[in-house]
N, C-alpha and C positions, 0 to 999 in steps of 0.2 A: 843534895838537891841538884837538880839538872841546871844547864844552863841558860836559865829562861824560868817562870817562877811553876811553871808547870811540865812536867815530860811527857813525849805523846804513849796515846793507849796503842796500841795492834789493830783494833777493831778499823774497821770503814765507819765515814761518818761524817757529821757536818761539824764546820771547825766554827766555832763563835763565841762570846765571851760569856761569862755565866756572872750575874750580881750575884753575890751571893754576904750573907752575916756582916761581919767586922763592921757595922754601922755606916753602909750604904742606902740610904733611905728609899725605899720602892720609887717617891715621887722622882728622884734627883736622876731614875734611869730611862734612858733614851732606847727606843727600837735599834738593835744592833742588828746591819745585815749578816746574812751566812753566806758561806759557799760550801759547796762539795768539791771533796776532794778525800785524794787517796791516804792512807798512812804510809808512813815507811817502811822498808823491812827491814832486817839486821843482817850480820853473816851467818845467819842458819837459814834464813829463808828459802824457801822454795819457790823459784820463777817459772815459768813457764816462757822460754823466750820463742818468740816467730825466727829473729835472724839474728845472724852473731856479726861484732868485727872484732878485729887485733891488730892493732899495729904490725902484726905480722902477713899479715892476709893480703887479699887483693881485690880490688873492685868487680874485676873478671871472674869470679868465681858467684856459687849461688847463693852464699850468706851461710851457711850451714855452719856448725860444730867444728865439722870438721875443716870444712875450707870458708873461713869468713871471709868479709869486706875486708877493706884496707879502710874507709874513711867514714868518719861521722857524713860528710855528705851524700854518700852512695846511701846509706840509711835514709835523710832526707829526704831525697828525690823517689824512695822504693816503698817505703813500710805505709800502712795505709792506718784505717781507724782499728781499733779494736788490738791491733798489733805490737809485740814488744818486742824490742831492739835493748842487747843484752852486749856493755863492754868487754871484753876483756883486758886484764890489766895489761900497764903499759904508757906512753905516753903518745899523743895523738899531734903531730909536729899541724899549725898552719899550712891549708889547703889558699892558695890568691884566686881569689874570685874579684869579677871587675865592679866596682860600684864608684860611683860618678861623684860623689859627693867626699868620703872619709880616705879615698884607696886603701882600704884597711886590708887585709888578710879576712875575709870572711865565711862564715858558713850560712847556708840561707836557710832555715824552713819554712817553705812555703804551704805545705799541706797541713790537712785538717781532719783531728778525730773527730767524734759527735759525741753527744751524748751519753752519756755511761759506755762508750769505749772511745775513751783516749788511745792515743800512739806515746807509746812509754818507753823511754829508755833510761836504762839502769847499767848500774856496773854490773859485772858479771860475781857471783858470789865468792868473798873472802877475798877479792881485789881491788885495785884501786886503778881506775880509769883516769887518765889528766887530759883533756882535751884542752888545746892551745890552741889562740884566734881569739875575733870576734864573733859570736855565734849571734844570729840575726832571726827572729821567731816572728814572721807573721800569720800563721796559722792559728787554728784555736784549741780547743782541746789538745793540746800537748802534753806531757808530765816528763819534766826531767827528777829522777828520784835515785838520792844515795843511799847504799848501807849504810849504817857502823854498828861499831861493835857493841855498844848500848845503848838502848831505846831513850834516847835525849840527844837535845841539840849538838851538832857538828862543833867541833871547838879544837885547840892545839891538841887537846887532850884526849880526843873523842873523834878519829879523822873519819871524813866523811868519802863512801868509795867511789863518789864521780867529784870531777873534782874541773872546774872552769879558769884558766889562767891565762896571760899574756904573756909573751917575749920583745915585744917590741915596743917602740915609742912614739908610735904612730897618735896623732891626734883625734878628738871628736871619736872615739872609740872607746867603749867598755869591755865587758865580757862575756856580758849577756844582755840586748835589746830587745824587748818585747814589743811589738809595732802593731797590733793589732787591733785600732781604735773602729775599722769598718767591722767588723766580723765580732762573734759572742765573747771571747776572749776563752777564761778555762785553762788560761796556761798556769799548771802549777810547777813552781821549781822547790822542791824538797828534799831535806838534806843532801845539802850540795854544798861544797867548798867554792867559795869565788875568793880570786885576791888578785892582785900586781896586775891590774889595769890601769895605762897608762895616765887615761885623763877621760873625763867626764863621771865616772861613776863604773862601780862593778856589775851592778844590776840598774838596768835604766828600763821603765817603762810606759808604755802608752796605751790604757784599754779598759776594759772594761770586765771586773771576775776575775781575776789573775790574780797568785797568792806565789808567797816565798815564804816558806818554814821549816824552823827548824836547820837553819845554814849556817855557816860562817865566813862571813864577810868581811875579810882584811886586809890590808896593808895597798890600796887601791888608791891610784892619784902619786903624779910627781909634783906638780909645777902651780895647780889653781888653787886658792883658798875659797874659791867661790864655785868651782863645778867639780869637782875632783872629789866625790862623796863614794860613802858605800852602796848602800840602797836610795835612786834616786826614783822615787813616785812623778811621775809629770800629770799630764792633761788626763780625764776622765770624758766620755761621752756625754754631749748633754742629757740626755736622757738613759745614763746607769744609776741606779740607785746601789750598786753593789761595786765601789769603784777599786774592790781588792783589801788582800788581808796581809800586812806583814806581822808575822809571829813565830816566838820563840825562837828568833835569831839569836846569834851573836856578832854582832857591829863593832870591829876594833879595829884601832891604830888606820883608821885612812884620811889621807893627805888634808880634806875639808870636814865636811858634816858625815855625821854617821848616820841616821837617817831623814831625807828630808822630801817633804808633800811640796811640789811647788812646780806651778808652770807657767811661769812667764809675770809675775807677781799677782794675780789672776787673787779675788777675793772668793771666785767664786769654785776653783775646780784645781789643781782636784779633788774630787767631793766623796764622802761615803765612805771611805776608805779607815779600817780597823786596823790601829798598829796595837800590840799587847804582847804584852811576857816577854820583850827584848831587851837584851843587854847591849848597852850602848859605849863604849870606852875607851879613851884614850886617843879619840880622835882630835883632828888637830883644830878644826871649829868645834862649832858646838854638837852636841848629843844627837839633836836633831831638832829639826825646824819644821812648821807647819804652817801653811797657808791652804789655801779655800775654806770652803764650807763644810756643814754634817759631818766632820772627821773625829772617829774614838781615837783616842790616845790613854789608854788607860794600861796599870801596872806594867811600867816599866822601870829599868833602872838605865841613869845617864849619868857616869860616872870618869873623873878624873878629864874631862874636855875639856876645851877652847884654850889651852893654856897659853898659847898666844896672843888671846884675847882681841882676837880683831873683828870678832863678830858678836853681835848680841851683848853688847860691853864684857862681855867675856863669860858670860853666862852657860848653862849646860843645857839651856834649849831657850829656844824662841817660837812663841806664838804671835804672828806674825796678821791674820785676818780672817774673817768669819763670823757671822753673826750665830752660830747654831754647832761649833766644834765643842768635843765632851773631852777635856782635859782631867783626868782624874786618877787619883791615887798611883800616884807615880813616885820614884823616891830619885832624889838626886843628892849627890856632894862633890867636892873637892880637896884633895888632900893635899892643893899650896893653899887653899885661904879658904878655910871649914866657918871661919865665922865671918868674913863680907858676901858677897855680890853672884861670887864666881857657882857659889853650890844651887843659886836663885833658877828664876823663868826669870827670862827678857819677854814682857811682852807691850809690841808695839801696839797691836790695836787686835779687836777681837776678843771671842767670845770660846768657852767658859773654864776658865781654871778655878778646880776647887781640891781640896784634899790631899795636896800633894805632901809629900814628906822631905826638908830634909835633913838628912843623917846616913853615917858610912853605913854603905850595907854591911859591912865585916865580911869582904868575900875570904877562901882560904888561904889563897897565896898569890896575891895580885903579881909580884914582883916574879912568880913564875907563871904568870898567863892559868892562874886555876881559879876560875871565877864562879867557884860552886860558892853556897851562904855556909857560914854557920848557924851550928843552932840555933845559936841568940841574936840573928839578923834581922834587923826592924824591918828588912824588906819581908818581912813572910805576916807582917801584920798589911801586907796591902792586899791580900788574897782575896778580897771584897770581890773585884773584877780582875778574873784570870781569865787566859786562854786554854781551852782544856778540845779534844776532842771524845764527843759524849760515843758509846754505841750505839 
């Protein structure tokens, strides 16, 4: 089984959760938003790239095959809608750009696809692209999208061929900021590798349509138990009903929470927003937390967290506020204290948890980072609401 309770199809298509059998009652399901968005490829795919870089290239040159870029920036600033920008492997060292607030190392994107042509960049096929920095996305229609070598989520096991990291210890910096709360949003980031972001979170976002799937998200945060997470969701626009989808990641080992909806303790926003099919583990708070409103949280697994216990009384997830969130069939445990507190929901206030299970998923080989089920995995009895992409 893939990492995540469902693997993606090939097809194009809209990504959304499906109710389905194992005693999900018609009435108990709520309108779940969709987005469009692209699928993956693998290393056979066939790209069609507009322009190329390489670590070996130069910004002076036309972007070609032959003579690429030198920097994920020159890409920024050149490729327009409808265009793909194709890595080649290598690794992409921190470009310093000036920003007044973090002095972080950054990359900016400022431009915007439309509509059925996003601006796409991918690794180049059977390689593996690392870009290092901050990469900063205020544009819309974007799609950052990785190979691997099998059709399911990015994991130690399964690397994914674009791949987002930091070198440095700079503060108030991630690895990926999405910033695009005025403009449609549409930024999809798809199997992608993020990890070793110093502090705040590996994927941070602000907008409205934006999805991360199908990624692996690890070992992010040195210093905060409270800001130092993997996937952190922030604010959503008052008026998005589609406030983003995180699905079929994998959330492991970072510094705080693994993933968490939360902006500024706000009851009401982020709002909308579908987390499903993620694995959440071993992180050093809890599994993930959720605050605002109309938020799905359904089949997930949130497994072996908080073991420091300093949040959520040490719980593997916290619901946290909302009068209208769909908490459902989700499985959690712990393997220091399978029968107290710690395999529980913390929840402070808010609305609605039902269904949840827990009990060890029986992954195959936790102790070597291989977090496929077995066959006899209770997590495959939550398949009620999965994440699936339909044709």
């Amino acid at each position: 089984m893939s990492t995540g309770f469902v693997s993606s199809s090939r097809s194009s298509a809209l990504l959304l959760i499906l109710a389905a059998a194992a005693g999900l009652v018609l009435s108990q399901r709520r309108a779940i938003p969709t987005l469009a968005a692209d699928n993956p490829g693998d290393s056979s795919s066939t790209v069609s790239c507009t322009f190329y870089i390489s670590p070996s290239g130069s910004d002076e040159k036309p972007g070609t095959l032959a003579e690429p870029w030198k920097t994920l920036q020159k890409a920024f600033d050149t490729a327009t809608a409808g265009q793909t920008v194709c890595l080649r492997g290598g690794t992409y060292p921190e470009s310093v750009l000036p920003d007044p607030i973090t002095k972080a190392a950054t990359q900016l994107e400022k431009r915007s696809g439309t509509p059925g042509n996003p601006i796409v960049f991918t690794n180049y096929a059977r390689e593996v692209a690392i870009i290092q920095g901050e990469t900063k996305i205020y544009g819309s229609y974007i799609t950052l999208r990785g190979t691997t070598q099998f059709a399911k989520s990015c994991s130690a096991r399964n690397q994914c061929g674009l791949v987002f990291e930091r070198t440095d210890t700079v503060r108030y910096a991630s690895d990926i900021d999405i910033l695009n709360s005025s403009g449609p949003g549409f930024v999809i980031v798809d199997h992608v590798e993020i990890r070793n972001a110093p502090y705040h979170a590996g994927i941070y976002q602000e907008g409205c349509n934006n999805a991360i799937i199908g990624s692996y998200v690890h070992d992010n945060g040195l210093r905060n138990r409270n800001e130092d997470n993997g996937i952190y969701w922030s604010k959503t626009p008052s008026d998005c009903k589609n406030g983003g989808l995180i699905a079929n990641n994998l959330v492991e080992h970072n510094f705080s929470k693994g993933i968490q909806l939360y902006a500024g303790e706000s009851a009401t926003t982020p709002a909308y927003v579908t987390v499903c099919g993620n694995i959440s583990v071993n992180n050093g708070s809890v599994g993930a937390v959720i605050w605002g409103d109309h938020n799905t949280f359904v089949g997930n697994i949130l497994y072996d967290n908080n073991k420091i216990a300093t949040a959520a009384a040490g719980a593997q997830a916290g619901l946290y506020s909302g009068t209208a969130n769909f908490v459902d069939h989700n499985l959690a445990w712990s393997t220091s204290d399978p029968g107290g507190k710690r395999p529980d929901w913390y929840v402070k206030k808010g609305c609605c948890l039902k269904n949840n299970l827990i009990a060890d998923p029986l992954f195959l080989d936790p102790a070597h980072r291989n977090w496929d089920l077995r066959a006899s995995s209770p997590a495959k009895e939550l398949a009620s609401p999965v994440c699936s992409k339909l044709p």
